[in-house]
C-alpha positions as CSV (number, residue, x, y, z in Angstrom):
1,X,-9.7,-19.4,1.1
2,X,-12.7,-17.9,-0.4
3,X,-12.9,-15.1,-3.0
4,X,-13.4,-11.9,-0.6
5,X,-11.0,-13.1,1.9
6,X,-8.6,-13.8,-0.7
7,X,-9.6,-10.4,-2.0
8,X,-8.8,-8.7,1.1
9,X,-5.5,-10.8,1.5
10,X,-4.1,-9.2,-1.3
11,X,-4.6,-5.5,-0.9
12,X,-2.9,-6.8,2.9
13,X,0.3,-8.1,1.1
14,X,0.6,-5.5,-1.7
15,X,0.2,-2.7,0.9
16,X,3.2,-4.6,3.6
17,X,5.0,-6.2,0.7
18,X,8.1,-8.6,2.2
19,X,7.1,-7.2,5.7
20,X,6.0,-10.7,6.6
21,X,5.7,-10.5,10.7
22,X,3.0,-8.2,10.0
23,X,1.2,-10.0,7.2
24,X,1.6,-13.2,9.5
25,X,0.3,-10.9,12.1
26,X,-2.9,-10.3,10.6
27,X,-3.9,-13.8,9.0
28,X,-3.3,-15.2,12.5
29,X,-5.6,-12.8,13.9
30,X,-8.1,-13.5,10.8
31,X,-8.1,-17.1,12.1
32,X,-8.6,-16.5,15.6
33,X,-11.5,-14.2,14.8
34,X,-13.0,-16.7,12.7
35,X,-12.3,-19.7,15.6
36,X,-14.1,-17.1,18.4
37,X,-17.0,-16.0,16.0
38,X,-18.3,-19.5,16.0
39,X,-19.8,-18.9,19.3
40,X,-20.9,-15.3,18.8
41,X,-24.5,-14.2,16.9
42,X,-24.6,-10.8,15.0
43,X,-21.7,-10.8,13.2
44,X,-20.8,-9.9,9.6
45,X,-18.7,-11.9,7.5
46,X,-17.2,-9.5,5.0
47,X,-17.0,-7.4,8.0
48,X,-15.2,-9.6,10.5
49,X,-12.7,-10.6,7.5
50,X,-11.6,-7.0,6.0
51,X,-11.4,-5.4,9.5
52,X,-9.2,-8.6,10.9
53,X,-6.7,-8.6,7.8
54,X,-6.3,-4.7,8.0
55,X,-6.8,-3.8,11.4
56,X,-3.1,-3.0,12.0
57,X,-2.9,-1.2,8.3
58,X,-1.9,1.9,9.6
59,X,1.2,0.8,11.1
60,X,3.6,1.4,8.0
61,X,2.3,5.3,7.6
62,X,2.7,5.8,11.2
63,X,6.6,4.4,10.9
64,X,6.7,6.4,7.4
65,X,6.0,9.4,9.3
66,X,7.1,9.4,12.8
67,X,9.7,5.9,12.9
68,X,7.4,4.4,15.0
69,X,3.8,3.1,15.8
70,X,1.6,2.4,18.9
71,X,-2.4,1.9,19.3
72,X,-2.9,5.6,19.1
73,X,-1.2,6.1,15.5
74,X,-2.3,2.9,14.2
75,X,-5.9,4.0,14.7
76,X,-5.3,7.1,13.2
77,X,-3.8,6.0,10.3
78,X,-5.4,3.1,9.4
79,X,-8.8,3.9,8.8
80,X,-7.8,5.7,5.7
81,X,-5.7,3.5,4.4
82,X,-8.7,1.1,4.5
83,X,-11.2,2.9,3.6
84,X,-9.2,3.6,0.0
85,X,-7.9,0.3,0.0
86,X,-11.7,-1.2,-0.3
87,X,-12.8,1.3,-2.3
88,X,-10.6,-0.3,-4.9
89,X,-12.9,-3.5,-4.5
90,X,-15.8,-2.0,-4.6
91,X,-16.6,-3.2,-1.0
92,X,-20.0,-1.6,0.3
93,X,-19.7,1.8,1.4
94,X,-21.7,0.8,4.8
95,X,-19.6,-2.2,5.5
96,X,-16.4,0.2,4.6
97,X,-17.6,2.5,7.5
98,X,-17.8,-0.2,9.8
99,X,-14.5,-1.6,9.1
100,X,-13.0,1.6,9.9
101,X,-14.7,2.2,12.6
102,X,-13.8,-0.7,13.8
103,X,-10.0,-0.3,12.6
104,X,-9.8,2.8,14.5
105,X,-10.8,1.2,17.9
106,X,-9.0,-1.8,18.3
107,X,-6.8,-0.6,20.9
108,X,-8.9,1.6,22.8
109,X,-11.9,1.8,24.9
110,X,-14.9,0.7,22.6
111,X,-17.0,3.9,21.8
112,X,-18.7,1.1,19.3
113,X,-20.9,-2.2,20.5
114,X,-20.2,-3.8,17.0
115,X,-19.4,-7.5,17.8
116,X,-16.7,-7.7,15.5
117,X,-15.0,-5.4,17.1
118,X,-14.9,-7.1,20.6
119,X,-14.1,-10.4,18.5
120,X,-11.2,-8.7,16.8
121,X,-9.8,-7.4,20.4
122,X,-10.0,-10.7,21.8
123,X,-7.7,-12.4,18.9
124,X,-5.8,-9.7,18.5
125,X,-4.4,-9.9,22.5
126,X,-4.3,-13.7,22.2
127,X,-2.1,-13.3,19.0
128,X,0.1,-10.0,20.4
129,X,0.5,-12.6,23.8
130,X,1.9,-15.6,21.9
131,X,4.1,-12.9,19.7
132,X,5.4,-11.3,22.9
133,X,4.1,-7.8,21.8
């Protein structure tokens, strides 16, 4: 694992602690994205990696708050979440936007043509079918 993705894999764990279905969760998705972005052009690395490890980050605020999440809360809350969380890395301000952008799309209709964003939908429903989600 290299240094940014390792990087990004902590601030995943420290924020979901033992919650480990959901930090499972997102390094399976990590992989799948990196498995379908061989084929695709256009994409960002640093990108592709921070917004597949935290793309379901707003779950625990939306169970904090309400005892429950779906799509809708989960982009809500996690592009916050993320957006302080790389902050604390010093991850580009651009690339931050991006990322929470894309964070705050995955389960909706794409208002955004970023190519990480379709590559993250695409592992994320292969992942959510194998879970049974």
């Amino acid at each position: 694992m290299d240094y940014f993705k390792g990087r990004v894999a902590k601030l995943l764990v420290d924020h979901f602690g033992d919650d480990v279905r959901r930090i499972n969760h997102a390094l399976e998705v990590l992989r799948h994205c990196e498995n379908i972005a061989e084929d695709a052009d256009g994409w960002d690395y640093e990108v592709l990696v921070a917004s597949a490890l935290l793309h379901d980050i707003g779950i625990k605020r939306s169970e904090e708050l309400h005892g429950y999440n779906n799509g809708k809360t989960q982009e809500e809350y996690g592009p916050p979440i993320a957006r302080e969380l790389l902050s604390g890395i010093d991850f580009p301000p651009d690339k931050t936007a991006r990322v929470c952008e894309i964070i705050g799309n995955h389960h909706s209709p794409s208002r955004y043509d970023y190519v990480e964003l379709r590559i993250l939908k695409e592992a994320d429903r292969i992942v959510n079918r194998r879970e049974g989600d």
